[in-house]
N, CA, C and O atoms as a Tripos MOL2 file, in Angstrom:
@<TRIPOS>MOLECULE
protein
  304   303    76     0     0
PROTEIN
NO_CHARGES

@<TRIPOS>ATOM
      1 N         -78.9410   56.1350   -1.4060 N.3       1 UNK1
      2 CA        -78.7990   57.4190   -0.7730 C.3       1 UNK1
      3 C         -77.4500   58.0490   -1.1410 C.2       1 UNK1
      4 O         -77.3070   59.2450   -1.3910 O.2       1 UNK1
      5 N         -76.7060   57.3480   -1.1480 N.am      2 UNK2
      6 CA        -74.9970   57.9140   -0.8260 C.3       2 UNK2
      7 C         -75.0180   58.1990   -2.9860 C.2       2 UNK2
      8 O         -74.5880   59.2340   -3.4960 O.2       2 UNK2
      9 N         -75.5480   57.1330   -3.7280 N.am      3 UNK3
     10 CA        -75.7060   58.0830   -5.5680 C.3       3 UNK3
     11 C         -76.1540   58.9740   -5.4720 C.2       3 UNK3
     12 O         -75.6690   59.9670   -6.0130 O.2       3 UNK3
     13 N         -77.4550   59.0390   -4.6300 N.am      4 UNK4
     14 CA        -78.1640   60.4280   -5.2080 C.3       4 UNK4
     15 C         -77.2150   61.8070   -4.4910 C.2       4 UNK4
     16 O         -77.4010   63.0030   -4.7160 O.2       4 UNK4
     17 N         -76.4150   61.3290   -3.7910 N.am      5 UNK5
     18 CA        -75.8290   62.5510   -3.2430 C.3       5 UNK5
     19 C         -74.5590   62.5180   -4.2430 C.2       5 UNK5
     20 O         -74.1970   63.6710   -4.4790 O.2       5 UNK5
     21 N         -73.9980   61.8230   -4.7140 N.am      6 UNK6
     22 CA        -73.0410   62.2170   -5.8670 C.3       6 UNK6
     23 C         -73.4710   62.9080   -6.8820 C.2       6 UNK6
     24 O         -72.8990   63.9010   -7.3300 O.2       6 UNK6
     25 N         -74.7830   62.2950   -7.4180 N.am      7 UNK7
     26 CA        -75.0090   63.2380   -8.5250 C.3       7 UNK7
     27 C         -75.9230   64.4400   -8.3010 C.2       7 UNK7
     28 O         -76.0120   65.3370   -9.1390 O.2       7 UNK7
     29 N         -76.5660   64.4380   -7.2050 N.am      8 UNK8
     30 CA        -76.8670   66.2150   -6.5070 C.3       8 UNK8
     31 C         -75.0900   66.8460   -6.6910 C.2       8 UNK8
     32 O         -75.0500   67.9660   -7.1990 O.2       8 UNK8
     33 N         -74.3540   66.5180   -6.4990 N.am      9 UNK9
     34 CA        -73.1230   67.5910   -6.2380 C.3       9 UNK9
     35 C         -72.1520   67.6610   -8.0780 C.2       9 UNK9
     36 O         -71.5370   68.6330   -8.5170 O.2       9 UNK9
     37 N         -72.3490   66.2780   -8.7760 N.am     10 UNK10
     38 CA        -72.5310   66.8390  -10.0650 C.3      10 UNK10
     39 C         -73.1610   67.5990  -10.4560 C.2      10 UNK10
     40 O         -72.5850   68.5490  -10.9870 O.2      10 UNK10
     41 N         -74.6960   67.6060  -10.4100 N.am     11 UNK11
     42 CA        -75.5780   68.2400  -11.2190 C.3      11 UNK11
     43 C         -75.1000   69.9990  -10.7790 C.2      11 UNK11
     44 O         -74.6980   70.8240  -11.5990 O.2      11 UNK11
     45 N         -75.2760   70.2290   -9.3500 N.am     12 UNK12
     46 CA        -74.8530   71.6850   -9.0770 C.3      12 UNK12
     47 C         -73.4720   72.1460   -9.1560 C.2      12 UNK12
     48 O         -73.1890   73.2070   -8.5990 O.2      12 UNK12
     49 N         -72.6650   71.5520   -9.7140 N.am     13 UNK13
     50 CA        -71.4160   71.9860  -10.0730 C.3      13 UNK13
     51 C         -71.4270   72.0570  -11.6850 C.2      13 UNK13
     52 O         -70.5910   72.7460  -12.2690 O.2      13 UNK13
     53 N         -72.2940   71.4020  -12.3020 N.am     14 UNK14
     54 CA        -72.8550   71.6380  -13.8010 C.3      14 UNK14
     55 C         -73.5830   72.7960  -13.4970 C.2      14 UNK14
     56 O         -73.3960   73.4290  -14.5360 O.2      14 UNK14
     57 N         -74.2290   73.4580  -12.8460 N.am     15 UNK15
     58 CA        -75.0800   74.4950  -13.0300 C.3      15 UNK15
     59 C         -74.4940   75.5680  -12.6790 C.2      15 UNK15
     60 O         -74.7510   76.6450  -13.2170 O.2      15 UNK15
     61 N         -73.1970   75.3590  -11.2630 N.am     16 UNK16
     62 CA        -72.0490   76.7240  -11.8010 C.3      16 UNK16
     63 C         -71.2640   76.4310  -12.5790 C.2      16 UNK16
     64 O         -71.1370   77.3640  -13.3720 O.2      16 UNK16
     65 N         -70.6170   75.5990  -12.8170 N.am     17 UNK17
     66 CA        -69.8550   75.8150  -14.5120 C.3      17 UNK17
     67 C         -70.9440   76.6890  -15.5150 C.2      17 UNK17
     68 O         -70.5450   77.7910  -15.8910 O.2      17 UNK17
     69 N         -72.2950   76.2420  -15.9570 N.am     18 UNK18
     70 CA        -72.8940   76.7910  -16.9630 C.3      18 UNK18
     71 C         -72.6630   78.3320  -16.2570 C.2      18 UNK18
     72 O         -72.0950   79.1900  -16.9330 O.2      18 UNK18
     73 N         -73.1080   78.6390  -14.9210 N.am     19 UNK19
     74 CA        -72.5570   80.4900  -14.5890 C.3      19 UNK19
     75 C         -71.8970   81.0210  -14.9500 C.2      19 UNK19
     76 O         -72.1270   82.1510  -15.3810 O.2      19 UNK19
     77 N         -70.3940   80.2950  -14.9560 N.am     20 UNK20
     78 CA        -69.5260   80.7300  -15.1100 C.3      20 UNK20
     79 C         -69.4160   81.1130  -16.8250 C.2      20 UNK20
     80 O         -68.9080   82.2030  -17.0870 O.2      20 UNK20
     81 N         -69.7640   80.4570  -17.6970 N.am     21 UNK21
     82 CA        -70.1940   80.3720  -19.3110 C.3      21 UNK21
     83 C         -70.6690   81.5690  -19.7170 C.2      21 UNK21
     84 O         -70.1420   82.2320  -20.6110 O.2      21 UNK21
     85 N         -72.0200   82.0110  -18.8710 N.am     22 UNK22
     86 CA        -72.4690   82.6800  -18.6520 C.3      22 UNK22
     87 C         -72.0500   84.0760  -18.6640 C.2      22 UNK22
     88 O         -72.2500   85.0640  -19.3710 O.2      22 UNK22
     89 N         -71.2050   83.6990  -17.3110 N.am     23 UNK23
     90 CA        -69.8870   85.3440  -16.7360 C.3      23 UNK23
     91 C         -69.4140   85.6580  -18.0380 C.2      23 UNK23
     92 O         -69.7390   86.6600  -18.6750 O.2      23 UNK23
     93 N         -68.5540   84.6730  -18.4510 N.am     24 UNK24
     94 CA        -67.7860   84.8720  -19.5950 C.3      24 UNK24
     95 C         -68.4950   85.3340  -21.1760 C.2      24 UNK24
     96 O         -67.7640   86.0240  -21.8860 O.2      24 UNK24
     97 N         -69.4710   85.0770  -21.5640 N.am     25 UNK25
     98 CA        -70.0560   85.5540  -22.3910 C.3      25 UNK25
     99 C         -70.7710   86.8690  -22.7370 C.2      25 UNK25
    100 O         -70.9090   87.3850  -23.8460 O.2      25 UNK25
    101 N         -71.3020   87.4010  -21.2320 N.am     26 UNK26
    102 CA        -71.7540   88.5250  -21.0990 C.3      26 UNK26
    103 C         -70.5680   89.4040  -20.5920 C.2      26 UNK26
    104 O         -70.7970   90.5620  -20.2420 O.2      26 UNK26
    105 N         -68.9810   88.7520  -20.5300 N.am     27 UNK27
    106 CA        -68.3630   89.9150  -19.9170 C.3      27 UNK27
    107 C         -68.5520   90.4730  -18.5090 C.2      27 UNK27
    108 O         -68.6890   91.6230  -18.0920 O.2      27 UNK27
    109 N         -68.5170   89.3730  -17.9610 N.am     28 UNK28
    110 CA        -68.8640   89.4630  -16.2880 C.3      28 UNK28
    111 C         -68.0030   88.8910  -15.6410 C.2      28 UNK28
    112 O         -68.2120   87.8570  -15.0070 O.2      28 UNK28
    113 N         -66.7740   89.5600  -15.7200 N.am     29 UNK29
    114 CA        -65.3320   88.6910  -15.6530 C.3      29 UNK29
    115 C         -65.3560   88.9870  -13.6990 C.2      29 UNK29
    116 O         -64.5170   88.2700  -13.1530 O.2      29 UNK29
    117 N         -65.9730   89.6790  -12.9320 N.am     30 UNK30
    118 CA        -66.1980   90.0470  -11.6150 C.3      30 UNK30
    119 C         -66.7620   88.7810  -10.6860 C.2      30 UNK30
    120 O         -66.3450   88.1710   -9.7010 O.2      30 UNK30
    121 N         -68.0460   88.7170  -11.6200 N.am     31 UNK31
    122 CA        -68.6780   87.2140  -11.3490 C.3      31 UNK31
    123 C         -67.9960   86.4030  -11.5550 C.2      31 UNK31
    124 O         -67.8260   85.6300  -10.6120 O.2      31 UNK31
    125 N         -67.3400   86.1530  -12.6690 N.am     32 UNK32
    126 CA        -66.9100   84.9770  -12.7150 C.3      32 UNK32
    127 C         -65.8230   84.5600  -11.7330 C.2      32 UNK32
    128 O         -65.6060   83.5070  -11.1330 O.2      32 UNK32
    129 N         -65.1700   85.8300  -11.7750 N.am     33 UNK33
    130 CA        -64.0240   85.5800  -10.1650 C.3      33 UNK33
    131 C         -64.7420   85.1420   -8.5410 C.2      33 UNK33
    132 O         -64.4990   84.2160   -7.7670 O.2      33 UNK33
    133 N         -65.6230   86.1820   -8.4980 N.am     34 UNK34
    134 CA        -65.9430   86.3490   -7.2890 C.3      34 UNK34
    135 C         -67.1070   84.9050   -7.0100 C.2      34 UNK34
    136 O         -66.8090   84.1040   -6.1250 O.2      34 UNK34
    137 N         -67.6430   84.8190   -7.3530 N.am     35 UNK35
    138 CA        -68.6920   83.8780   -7.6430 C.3      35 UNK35
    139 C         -69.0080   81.9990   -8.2310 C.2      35 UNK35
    140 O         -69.5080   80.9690   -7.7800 O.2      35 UNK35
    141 N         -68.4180   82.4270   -9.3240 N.am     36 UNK36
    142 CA        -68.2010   80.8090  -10.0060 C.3      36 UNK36
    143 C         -66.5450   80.5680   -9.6870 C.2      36 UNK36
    144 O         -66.3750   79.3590   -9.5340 O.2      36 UNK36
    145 N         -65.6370   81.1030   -9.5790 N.am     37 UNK37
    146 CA        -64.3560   80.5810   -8.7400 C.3      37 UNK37
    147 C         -64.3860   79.8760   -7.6550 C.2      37 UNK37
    148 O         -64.0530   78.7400   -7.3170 O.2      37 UNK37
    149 N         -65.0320   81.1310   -7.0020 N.am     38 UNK38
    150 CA        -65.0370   80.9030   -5.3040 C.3      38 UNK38
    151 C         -65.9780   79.8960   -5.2710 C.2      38 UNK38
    152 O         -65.5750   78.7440   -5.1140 O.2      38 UNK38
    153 N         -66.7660   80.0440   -5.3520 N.am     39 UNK39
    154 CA        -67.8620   78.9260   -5.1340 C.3      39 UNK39
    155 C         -68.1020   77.4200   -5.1490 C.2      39 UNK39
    156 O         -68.6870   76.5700   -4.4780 O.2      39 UNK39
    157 N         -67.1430   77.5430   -6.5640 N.am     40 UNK40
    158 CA        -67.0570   75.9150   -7.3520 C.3      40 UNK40
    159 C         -65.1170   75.4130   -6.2960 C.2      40 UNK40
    160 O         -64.4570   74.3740   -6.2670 O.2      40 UNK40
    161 N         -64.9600   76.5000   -5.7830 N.am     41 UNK41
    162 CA        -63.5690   75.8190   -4.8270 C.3      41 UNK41
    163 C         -64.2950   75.5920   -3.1500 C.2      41 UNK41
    164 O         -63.9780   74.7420   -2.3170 O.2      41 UNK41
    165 N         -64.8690   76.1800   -3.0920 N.am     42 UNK42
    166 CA        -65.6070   76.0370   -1.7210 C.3      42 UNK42
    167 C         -66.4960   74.6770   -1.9820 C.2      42 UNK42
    168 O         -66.5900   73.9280   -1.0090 O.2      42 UNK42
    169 N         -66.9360   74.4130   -2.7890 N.am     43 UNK43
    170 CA        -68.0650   73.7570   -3.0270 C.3      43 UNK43
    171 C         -67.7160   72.0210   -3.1480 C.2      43 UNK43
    172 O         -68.3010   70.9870   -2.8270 O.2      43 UNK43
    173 N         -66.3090   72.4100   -3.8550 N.am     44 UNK44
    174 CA        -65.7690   71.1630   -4.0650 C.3      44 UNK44
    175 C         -64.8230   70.6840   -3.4010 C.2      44 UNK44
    176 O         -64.2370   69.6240   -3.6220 O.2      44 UNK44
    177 N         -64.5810   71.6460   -2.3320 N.am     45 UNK45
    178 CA        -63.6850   70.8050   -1.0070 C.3      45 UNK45
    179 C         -64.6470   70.3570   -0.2510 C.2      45 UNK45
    180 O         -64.3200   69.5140    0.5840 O.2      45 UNK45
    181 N         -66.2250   70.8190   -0.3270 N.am     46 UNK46
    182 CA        -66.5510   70.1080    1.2280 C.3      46 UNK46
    183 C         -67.4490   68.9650    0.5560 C.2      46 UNK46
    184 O         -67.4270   67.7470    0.7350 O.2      46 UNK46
    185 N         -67.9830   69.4990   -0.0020 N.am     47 UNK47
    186 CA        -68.4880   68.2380   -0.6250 C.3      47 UNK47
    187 C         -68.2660   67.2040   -1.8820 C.2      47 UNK47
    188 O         -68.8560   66.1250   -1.9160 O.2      47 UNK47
    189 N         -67.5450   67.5450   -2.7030 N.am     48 UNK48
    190 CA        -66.6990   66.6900   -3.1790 C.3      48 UNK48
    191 C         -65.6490   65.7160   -2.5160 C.2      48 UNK48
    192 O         -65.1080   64.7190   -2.9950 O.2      48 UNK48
    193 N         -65.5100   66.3560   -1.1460 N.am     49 UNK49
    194 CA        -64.2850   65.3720   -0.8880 C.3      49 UNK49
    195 C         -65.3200   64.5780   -0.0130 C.2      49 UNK49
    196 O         -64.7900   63.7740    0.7540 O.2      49 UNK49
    197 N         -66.7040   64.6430    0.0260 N.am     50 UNK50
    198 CA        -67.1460   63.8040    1.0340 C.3      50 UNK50
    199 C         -67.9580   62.7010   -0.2050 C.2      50 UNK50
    200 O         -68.6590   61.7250    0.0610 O.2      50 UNK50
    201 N         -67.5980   63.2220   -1.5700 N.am     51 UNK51
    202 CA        -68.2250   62.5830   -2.5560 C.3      51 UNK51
    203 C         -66.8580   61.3940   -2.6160 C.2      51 UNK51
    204 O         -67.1600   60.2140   -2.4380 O.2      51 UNK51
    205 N         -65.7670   61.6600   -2.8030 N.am     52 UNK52
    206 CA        -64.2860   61.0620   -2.6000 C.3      52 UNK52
    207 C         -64.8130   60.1420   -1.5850 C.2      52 UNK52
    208 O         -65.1370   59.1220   -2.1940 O.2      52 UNK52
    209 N         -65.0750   59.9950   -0.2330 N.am     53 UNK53
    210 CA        -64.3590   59.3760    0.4990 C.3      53 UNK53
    211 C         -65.8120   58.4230    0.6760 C.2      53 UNK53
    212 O         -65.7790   57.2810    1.1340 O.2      53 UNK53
    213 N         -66.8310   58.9770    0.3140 N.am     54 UNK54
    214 CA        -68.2450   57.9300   -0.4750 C.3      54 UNK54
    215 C         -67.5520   56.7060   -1.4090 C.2      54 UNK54
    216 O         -67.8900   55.5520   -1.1430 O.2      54 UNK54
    217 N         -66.8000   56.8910   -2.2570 N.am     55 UNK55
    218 CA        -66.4300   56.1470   -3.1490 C.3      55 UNK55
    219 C         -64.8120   55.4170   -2.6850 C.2      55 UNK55
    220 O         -64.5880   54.2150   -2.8250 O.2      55 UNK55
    221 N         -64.3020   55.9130   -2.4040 N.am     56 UNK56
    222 CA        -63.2460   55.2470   -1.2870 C.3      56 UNK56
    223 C         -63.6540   53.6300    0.0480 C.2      56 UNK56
    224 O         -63.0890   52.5940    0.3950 O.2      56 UNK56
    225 N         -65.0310   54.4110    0.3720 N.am     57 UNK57
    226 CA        -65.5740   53.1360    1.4000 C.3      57 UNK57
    227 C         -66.2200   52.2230    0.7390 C.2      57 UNK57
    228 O         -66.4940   51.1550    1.2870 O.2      57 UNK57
    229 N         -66.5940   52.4990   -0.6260 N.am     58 UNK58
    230 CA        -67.2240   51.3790   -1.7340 C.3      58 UNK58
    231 C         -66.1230   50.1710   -2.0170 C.2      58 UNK58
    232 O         -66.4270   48.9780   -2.0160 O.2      58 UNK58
    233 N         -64.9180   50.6390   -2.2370 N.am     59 UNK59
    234 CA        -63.8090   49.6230   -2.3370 C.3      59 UNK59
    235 C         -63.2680   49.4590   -1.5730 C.2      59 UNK59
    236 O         -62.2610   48.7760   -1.7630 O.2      59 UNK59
    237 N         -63.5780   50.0170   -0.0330 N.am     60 UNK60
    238 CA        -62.2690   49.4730    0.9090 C.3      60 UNK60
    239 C         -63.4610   47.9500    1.8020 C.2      60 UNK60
    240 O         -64.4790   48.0410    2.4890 O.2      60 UNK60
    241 N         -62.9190   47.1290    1.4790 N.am     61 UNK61
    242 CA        -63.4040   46.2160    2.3720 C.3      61 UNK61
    243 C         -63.3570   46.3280    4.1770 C.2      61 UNK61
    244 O         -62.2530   46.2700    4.7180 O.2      61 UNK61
    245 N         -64.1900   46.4340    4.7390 N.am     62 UNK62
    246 CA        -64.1760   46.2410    5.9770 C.3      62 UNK62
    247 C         -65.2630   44.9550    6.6040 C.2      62 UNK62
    248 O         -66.4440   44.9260    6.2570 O.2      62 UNK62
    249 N         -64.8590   44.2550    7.2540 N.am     63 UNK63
    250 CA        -65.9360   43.7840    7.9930 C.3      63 UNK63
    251 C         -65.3850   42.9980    9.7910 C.2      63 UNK63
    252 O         -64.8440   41.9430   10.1210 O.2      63 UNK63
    253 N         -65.8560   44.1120   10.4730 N.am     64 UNK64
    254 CA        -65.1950   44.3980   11.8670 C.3      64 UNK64
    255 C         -65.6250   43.3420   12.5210 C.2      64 UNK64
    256 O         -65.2480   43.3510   13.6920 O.2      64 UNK64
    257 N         -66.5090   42.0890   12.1130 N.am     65 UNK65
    258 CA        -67.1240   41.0990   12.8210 C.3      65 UNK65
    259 C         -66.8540   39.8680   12.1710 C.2      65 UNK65
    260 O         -67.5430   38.8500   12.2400 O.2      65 UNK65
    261 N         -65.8330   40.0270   11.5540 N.am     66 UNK66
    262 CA        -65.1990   39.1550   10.4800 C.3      66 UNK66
    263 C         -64.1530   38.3700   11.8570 C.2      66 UNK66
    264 O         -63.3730   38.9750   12.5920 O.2      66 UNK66
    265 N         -64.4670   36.8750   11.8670 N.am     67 UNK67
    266 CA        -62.9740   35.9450   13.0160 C.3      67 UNK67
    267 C         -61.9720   36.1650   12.0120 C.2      67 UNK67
    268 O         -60.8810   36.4660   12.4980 O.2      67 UNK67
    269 N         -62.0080   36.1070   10.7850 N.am     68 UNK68
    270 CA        -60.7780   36.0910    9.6890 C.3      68 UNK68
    271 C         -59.7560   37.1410    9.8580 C.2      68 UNK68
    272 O         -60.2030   38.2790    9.7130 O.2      68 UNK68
    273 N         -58.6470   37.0630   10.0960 N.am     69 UNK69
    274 CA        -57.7840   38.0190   10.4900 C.3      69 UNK69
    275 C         -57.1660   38.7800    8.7060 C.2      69 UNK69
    276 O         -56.4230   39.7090    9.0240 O.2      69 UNK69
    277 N         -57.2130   38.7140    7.4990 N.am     70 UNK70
    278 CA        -57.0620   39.3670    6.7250 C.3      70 UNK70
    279 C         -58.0340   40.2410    6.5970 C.2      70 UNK70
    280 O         -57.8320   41.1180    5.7570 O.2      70 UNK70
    281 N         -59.3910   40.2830    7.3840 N.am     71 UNK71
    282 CA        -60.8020   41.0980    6.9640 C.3      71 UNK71
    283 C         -60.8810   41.9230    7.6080 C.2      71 UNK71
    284 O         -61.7300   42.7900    7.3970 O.2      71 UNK71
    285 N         -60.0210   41.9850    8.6630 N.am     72 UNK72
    286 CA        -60.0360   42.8130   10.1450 C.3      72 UNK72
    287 C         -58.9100   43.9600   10.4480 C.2      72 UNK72
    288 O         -57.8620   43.5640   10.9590 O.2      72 UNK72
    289 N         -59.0700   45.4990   10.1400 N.am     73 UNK73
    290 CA        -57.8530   45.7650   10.2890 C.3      73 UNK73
    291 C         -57.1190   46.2860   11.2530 C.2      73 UNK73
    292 O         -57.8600   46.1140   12.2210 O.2      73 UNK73
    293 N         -56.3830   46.6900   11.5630 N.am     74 UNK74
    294 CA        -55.3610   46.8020   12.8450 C.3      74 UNK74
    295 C         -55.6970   48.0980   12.9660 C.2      74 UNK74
    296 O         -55.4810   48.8270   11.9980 O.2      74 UNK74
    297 N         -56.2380   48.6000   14.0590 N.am     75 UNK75
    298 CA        -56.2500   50.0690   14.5430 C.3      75 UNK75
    299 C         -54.7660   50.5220   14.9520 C.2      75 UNK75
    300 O         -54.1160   51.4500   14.4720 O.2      75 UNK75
    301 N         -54.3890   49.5940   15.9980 N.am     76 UNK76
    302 CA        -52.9220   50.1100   16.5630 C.3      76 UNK76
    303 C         -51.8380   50.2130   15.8230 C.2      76 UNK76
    304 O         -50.7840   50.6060   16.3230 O.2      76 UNK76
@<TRIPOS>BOND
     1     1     2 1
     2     2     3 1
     3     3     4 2
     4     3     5 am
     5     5     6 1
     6     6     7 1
     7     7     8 2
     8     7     9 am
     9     9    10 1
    10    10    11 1
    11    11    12 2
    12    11    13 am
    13    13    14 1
    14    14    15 1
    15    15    16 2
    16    15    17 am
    17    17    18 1
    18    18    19 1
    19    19    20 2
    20    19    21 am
    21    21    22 1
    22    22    23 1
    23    23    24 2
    24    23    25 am
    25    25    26 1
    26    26    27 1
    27    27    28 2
    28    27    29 am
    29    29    30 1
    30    30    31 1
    31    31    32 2
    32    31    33 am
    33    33    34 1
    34    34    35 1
    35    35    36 2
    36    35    37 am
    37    37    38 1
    38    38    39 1
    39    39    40 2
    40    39    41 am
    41    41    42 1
    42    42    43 1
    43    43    44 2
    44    43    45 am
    45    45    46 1
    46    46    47 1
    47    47    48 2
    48    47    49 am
    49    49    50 1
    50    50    51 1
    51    51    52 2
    52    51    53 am
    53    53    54 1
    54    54    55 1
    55    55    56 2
    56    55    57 am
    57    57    58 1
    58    58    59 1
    59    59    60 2
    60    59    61 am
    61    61    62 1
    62    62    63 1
    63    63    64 2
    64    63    65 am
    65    65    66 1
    66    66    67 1
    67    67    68 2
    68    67    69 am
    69    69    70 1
    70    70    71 1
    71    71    72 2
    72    71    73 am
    73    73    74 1
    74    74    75 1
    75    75    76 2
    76    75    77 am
    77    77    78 1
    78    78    79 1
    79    79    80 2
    80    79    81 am
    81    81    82 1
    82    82    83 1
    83    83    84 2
    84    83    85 am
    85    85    86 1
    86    86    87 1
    87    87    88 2
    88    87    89 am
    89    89    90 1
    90    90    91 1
    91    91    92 2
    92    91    93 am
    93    93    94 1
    94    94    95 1
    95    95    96 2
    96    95    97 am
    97    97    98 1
    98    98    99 1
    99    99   100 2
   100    99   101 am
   101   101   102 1
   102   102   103 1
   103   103   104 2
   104   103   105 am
   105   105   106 1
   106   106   107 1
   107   107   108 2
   108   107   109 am
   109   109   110 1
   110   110   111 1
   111   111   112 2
   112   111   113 am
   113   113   114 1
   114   114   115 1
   115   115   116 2
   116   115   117 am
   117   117   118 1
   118   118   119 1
   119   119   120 2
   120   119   121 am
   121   121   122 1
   122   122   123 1
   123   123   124 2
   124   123   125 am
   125   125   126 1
   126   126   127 1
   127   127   128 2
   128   127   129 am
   129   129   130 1
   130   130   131 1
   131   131   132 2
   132   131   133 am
   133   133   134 1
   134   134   135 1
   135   135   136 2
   136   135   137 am
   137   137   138 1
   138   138   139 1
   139   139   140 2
   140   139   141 am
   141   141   142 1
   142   142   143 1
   143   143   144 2
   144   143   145 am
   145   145   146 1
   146   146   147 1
   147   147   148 2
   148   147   149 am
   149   149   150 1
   150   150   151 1
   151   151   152 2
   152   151   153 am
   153   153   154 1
   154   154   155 1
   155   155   156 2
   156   155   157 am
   157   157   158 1
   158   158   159 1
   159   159   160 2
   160   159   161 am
   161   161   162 1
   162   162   163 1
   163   163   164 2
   164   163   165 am
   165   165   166 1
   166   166   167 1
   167   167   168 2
   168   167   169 am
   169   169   170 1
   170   170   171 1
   171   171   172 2
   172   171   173 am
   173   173   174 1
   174   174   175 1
   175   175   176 2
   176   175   177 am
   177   177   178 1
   178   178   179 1
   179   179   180 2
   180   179   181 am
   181   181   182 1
   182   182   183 1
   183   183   184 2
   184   183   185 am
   185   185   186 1
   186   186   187 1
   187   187   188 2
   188   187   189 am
   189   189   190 1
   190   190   191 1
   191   191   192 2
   192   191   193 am
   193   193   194 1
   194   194   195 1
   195   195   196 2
   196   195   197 am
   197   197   198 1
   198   198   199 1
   199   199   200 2
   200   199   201 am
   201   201   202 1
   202   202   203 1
   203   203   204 2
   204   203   205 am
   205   205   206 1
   206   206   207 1
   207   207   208 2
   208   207   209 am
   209   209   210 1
   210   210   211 1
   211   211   212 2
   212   211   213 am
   213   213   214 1
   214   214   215 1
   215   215   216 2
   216   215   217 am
   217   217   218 1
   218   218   219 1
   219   219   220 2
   220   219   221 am
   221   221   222 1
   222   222   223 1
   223   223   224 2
   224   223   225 am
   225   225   226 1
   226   226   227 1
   227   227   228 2
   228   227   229 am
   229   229   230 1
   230   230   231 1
   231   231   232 2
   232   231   233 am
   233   233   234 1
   234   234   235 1
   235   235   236 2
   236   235   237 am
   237   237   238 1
   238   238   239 1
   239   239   240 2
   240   239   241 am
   241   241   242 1
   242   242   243 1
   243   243   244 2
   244   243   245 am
   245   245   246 1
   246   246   247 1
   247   247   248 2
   248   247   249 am
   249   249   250 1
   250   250   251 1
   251   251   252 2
   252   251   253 am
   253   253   254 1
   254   254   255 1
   255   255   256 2
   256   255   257 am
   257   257   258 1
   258   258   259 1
   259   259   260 2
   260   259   261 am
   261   261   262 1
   262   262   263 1
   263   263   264 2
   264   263   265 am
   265   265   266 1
   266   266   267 1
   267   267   268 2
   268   267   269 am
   269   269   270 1
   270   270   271 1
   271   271   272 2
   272   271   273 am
   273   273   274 1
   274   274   275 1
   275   275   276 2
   276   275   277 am
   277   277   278 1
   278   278   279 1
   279   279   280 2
   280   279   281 am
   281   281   282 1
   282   282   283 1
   283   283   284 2
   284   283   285 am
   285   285   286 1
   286   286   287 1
   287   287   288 2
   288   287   289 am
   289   289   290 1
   290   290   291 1
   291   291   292 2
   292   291   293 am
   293   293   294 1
   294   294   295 1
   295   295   296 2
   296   295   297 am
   297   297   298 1
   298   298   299 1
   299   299   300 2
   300   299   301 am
   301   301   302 1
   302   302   303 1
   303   303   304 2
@<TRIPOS>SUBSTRUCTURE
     1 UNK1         2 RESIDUE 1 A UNK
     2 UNK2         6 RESIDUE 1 A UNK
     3 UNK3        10 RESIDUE 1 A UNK
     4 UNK4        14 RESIDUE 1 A UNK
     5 UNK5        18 RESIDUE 1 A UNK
     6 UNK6        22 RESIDUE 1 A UNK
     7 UNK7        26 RESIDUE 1 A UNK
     8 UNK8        30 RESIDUE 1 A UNK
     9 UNK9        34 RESIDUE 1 A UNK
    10 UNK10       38 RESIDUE 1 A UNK
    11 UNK11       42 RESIDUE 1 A UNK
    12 UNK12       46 RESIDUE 1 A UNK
    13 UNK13       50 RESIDUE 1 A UNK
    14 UNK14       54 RESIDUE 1 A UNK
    15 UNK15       58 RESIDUE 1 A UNK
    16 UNK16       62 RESIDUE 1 A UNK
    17 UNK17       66 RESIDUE 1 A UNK
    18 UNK18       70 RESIDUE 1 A UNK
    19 UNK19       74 RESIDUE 1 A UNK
    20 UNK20       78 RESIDUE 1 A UNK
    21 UNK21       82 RESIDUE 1 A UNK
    22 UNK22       86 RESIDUE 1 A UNK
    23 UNK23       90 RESIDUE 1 A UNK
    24 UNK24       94 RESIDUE 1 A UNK
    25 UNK25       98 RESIDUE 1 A UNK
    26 UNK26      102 RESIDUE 1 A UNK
    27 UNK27      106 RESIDUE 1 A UNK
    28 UNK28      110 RESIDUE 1 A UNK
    29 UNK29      114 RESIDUE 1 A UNK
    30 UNK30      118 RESIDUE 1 A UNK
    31 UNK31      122 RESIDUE 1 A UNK
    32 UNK32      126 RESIDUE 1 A UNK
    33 UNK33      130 RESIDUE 1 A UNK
    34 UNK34      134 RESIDUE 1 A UNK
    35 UNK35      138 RESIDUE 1 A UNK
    36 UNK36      142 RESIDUE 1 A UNK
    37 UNK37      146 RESIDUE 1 A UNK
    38 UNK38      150 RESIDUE 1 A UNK
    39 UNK39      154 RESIDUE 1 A UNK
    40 UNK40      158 RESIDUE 1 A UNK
    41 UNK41      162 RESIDUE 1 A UNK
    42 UNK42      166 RESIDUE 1 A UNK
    43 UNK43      170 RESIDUE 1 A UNK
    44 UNK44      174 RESIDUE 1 A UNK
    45 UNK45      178 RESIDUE 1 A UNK
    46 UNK46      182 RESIDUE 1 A UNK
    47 UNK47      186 RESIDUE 1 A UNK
    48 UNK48      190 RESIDUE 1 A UNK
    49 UNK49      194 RESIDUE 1 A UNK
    50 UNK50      198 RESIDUE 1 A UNK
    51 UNK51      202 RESIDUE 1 A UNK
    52 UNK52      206 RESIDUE 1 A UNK
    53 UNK53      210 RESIDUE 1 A UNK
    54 UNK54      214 RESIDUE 1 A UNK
    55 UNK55      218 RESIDUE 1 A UNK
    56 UNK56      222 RESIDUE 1 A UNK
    57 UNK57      226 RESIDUE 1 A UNK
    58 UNK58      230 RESIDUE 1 A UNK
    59 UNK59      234 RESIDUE 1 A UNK
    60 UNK60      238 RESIDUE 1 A UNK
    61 UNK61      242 RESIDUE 1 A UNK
    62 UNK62      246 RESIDUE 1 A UNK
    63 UNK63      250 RESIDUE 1 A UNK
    64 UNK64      254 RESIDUE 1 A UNK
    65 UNK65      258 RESIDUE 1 A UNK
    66 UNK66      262 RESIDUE 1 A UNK
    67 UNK67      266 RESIDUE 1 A UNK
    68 UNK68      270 RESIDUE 1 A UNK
    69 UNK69      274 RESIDUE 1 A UNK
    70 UNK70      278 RESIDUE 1 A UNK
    71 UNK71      282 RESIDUE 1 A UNK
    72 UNK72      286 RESIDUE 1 A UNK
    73 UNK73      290 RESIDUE 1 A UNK
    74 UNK74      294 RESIDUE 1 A UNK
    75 UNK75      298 RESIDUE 1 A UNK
    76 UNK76      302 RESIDUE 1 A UNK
């Protein structure tokens, strides 16, 4: 579940980049501001950073039911 949502937020950030290609080729320098700027910065704070912190919990070891006191980490 948590891949297919990484590469859903690749694939549609490949499909505004190609917009933006687009803007720029036809001289749609408006779009390309208003539209593939904005969009691909909006787009990639909310869900990119939830793509980030997907891949962040892949390497952080936790296991809260762990007796081992190196496995367990200190809230306080």
């Amino acid at each position: 579940m948590k891949i297919s949502v990484i590469i859903a937020v690749m694939h549609m950030s490949m499909g505004i980049c190609v917009k933006g290609l687009n803007a720029l080729y036809f001289n749609q320098k408006i779009v390309f501001w208003t539209e593939v700027v904005t969009g691909l910065i909006i787009f990639l704070c909310l869900f990119g950073w939830m793509d980030v912190l997907i891949i962040i919990k892949w390497f952080y070891e936790l296991n809260p039911y762990s007796t081992d006191a190196a496995m367990q980490t200190k809230i306080n």
